[in-house]
Each structure stands twice: as C-alpha cells, then as structure tokens.
C-alpha positions as CSV (number, residue, x, y, z in Angstrom):
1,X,-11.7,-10.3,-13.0
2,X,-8.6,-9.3,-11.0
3,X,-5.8,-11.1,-9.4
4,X,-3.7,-9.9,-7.0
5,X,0.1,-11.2,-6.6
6,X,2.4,-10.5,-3.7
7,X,5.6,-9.3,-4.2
8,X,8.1,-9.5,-1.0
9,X,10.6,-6.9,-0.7
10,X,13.2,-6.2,2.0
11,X,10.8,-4.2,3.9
12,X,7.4,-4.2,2.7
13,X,5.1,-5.4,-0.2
14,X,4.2,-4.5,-3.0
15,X,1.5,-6.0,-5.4
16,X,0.7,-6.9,-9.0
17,X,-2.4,-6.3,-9.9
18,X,-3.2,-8.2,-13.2
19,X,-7.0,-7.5,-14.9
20,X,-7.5,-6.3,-18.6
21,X,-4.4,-4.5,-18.0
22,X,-1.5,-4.9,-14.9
23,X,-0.7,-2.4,-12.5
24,X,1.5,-2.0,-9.5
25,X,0.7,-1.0,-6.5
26,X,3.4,0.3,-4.0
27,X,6.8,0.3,-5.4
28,X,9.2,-0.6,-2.1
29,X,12.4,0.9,-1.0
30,X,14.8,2.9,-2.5
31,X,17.3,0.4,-4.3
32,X,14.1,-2.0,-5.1
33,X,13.9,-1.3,-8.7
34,X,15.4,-4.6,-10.1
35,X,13.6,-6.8,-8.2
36,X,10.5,-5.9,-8.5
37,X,10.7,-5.9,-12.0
38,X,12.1,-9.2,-11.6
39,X,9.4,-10.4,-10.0
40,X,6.9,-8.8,-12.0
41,X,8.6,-10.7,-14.9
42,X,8.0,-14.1,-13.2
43,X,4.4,-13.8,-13.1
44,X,4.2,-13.5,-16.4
45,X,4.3,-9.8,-16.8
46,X,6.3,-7.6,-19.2
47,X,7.5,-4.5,-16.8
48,X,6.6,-2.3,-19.9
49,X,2.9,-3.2,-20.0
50,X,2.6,-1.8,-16.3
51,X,-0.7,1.0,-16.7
52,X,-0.2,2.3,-13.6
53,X,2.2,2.6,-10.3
54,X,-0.2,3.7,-7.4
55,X,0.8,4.4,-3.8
56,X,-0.9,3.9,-1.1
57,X,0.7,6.2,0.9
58,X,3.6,8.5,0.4
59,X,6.5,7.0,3.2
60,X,9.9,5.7,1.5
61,X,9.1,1.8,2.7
62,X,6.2,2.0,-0.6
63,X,7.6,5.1,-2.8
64,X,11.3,5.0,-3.0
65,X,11.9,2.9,-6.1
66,X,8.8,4.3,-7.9
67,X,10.5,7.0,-10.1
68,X,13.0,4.9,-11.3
69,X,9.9,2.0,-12.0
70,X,8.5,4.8,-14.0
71,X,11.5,5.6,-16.5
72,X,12.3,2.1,-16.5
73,X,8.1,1.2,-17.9
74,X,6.6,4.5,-18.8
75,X,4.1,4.1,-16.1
76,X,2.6,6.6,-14.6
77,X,2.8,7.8,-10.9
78,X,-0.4,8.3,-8.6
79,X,-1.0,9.3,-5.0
80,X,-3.2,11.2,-3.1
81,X,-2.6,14.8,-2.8
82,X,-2.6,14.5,0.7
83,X,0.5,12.5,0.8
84,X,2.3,13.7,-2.7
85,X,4.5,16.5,-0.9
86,X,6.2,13.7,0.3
87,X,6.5,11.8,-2.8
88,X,8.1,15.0,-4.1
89,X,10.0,15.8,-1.1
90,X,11.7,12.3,-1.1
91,X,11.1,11.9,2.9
92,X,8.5,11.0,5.2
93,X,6.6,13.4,7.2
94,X,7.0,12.9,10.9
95,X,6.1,10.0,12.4
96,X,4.1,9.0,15.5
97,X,5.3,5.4,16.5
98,X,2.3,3.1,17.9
99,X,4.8,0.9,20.4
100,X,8.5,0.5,21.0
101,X,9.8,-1.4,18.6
102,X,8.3,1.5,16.0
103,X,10.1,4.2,18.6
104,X,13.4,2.5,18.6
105,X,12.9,2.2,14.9
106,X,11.5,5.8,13.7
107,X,14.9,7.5,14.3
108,X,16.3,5.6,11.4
109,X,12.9,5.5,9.2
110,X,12.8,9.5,9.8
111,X,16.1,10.1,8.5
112,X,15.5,8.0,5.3
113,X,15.8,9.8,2.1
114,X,14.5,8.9,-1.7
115,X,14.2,10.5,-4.9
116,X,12.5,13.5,-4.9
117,X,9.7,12.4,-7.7
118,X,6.6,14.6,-8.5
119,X,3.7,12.2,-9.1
120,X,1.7,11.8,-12.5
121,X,-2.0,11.5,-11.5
122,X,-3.3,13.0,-7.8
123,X,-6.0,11.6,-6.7
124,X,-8.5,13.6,-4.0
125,X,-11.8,11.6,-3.4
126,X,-12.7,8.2,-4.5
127,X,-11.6,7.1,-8.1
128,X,-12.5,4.3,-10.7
129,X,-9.3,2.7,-12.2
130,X,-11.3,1.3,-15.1
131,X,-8.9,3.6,-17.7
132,X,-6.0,1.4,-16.2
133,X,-7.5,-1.6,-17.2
134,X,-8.7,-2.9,-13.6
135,X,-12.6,-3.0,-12.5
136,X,-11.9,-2.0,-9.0
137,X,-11.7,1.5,-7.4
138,X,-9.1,3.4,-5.1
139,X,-10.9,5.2,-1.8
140,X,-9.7,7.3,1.2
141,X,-8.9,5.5,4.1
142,X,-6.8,8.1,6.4
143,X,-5.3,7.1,9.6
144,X,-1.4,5.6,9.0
145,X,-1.3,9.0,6.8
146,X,-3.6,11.5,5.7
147,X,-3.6,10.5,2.0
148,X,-3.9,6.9,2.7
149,X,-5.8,4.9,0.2
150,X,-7.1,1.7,-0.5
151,X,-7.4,-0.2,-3.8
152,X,-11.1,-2.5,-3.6
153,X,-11.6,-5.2,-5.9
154,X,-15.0,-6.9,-6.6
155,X,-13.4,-10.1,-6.1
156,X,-13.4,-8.9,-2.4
157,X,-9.8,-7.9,-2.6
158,X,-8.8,-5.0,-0.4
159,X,-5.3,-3.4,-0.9
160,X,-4.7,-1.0,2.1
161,X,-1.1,-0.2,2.4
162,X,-0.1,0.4,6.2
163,X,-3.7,1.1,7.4
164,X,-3.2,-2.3,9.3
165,X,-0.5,-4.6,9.5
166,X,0.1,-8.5,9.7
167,X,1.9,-10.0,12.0
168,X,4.9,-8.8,14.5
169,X,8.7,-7.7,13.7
170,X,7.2,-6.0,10.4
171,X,5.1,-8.9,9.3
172,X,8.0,-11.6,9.3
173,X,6.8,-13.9,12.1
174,X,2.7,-14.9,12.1
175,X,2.0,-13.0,8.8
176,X,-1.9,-13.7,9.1
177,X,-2.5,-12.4,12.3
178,X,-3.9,-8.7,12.1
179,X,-2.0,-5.9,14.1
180,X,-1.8,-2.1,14.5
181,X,0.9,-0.6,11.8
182,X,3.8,0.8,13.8
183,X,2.8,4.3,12.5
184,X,-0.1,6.0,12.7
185,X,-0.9,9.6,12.2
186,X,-4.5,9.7,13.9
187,X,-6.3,6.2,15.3
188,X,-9.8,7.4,15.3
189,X,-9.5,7.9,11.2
190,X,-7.8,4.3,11.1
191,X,-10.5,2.8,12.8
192,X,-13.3,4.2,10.6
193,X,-11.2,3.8,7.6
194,X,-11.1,-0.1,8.8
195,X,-14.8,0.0,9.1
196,X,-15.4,1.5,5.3
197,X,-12.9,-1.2,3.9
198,X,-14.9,-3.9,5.9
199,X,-18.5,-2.5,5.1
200,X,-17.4,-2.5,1.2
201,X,-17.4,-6.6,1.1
202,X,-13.4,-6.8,1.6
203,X,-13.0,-10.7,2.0
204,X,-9.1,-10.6,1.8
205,X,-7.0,-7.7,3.1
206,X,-3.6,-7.1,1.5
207,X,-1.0,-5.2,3.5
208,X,2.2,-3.2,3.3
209,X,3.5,-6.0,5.8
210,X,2.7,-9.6,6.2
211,X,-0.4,-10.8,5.7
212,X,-2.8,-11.2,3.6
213,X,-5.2,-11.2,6.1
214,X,-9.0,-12.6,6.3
215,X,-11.9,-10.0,6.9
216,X,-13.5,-11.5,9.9
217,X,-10.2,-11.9,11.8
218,X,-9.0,-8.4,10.9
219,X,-13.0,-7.5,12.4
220,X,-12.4,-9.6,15.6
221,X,-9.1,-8.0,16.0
222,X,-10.5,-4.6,16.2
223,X,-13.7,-5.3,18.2
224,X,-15.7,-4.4,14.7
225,X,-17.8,-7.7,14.9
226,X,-17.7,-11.1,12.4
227,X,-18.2,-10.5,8.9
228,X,-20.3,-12.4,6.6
C-alpha cells in the first residue's frame, strides 16, 4: 500500500510517496532544497532513504531543486525523454499560456533559469516503479508538455503534474476545484491524457497546483461524464 503526502512549496507541489520504499515526486523551484527535505523529515522520512526523484514534467516550477535533492540523498533523477533536454538545459521550452493571467505571467516563467542537471533514469513508454519500492506505475499523459507523465497508484491515487490544475491564482484560492493549467502545449493530447488517467480507476488526482482533486469533479469539469 502507498500513501501519498503533499508537500507545499512557494510555487507548486511536490509529493512524498511512502510504500516499501519513499520517493519524491517533483522537486519545486530552484532554491527549494531545504524545505523539502524539511518536510520530508516531518513525515517521518530520512531524506537519505529517498529511492527515487521523478518529474513529471521538465518546467523549473517541478525540476529546479532536483539536482541539488540528488547530491544531498543519492537519489536518482528520472524524466521522460521527451522533457529531459530541458532538465539538462536548465529552462523551460516555450510556453503557450491558456488565459491572461498565464500571458502576463509567461514573460517571467520563460526567462527562469535552473541548474543544468542531466537526469539518471529516462523513461519512454509506460514503466513499473516496483524496483523503487512503490506498486504503482508511471504512464504518458502528454498535453501541458510532451513528456508529461503521471504516477498511478492502486489505491486510486493519480499524480499528474500540471496536466490539470486546482483552483485559480495557481491553486491558492478554491484548491478542490478542477481547472485548465495555465500552460499547455497541445489540448487535444491533455484531454485524452485526462481520459486514460480517469479510465485507469484514478479516485484522487494530485496536482502541481492546488488540489487534490476528486475524479468525478475533475470528469464533470471536462464534460468526460461521472465516474464510478
């Protein structure tokens, strides 16, 4: 059995993800190190037990502390090859804002800059994270990015980065209500990526901002029909 903790950072979340072994998923903003660990520490978590850092996606908001998590726990990096040119890079690719709070804001995310890291482990096509010590598995789910992914659970747990969002002003206000992200490289994949995460059981939906969110809104929200 997993459980899933939410860790609130200054401008997204990341998660613990605690089975036979922890892992983290998403590692924040550059300058995040510390308190993640931090709060890895008060659930009951040595940082140096971590078996894996995995990224949904490769923007700055989930990668930027994550090389200096790895020489801080020895945990290894993965991402999907479609997004680890950024990881290595230490930007984002451009971005295509979804409304104009995300245009006003995309100026400033574009020009961000992290370490340039080169990832340990890239994934391409669904993969079992059984080696890590988790009984869950990590899929595609394009749309925010090309080498989005999504971390399933059997608990009916779904971690899925910035596929979706909850709430407004970057989840701060109404965390539980489902939204669009406020970038999105191509809707069409982020709608059928949205159907596959909802198809595969997904009860709970963990997000890069706000939330969590529950299965049958996130279906109402997107005209994708009630889920048992």
């Amino acid at each position: 059995m997993s459980t899933v903790h939410t860790l609130r950072l200054s401008r997204s979340n990341a998660y613990l993800v605690r089975g036979e072994r922890p892992i983290l998923v998403d590692a924040g903003s550059v300058g995040e190190t510390d308190r993640i660990l931090a709060a890895v520490r008060n659930k009951g978590v040595e940082p140096h037990t971590l078996a894996l850092i995995l990224l949904t996606h490769g923007h700055l908001a989930v990668t930027g502390s994550s090389g200096e998590i790895r020489r801080r726990t020895g945990a290894p990096i993965a991402i999907h090859s479609l997004d680890a040119e950024m990881l290595r890079m230490g930007h984002n690719a451009p971005l295509r804002p979804t409304g104009w709070i995300a245009r006003l804001a995309a100026p400033i995310v574009q020009t961000g800059r992290g370490e340039p890291t080169n990832p340990d482990l890239v994934l391409d096509g669904p993969r079992a994270l059984r080696e890590f010590g988790i009984d869950g598995r990590v899929i595609e789910t394009p749309g925010h990015t090309a080498g989005s992914i999504s971390l399933l659970l059997p608990e009916g747990d779904a971690l899925v980065g910035d596929l979706i969002m909850g709430g407004y002003l970057a989840g701060l206000v109404r965390r539980g209500v489902p939204n669009v992200a406020y970038f999105q490289e191509d809707d069409r994949d982020m709608m059928r990526s949205l159907r596959t995460v909802l198809a595969a059981g997904a009860r709970r939906i963990y997000v890069g901002h706000g939330g969590p969110l529950a299965a049958d809104r996130v279906a109402l929200r997107f005209g994708l029909g009630r889920q048992a």
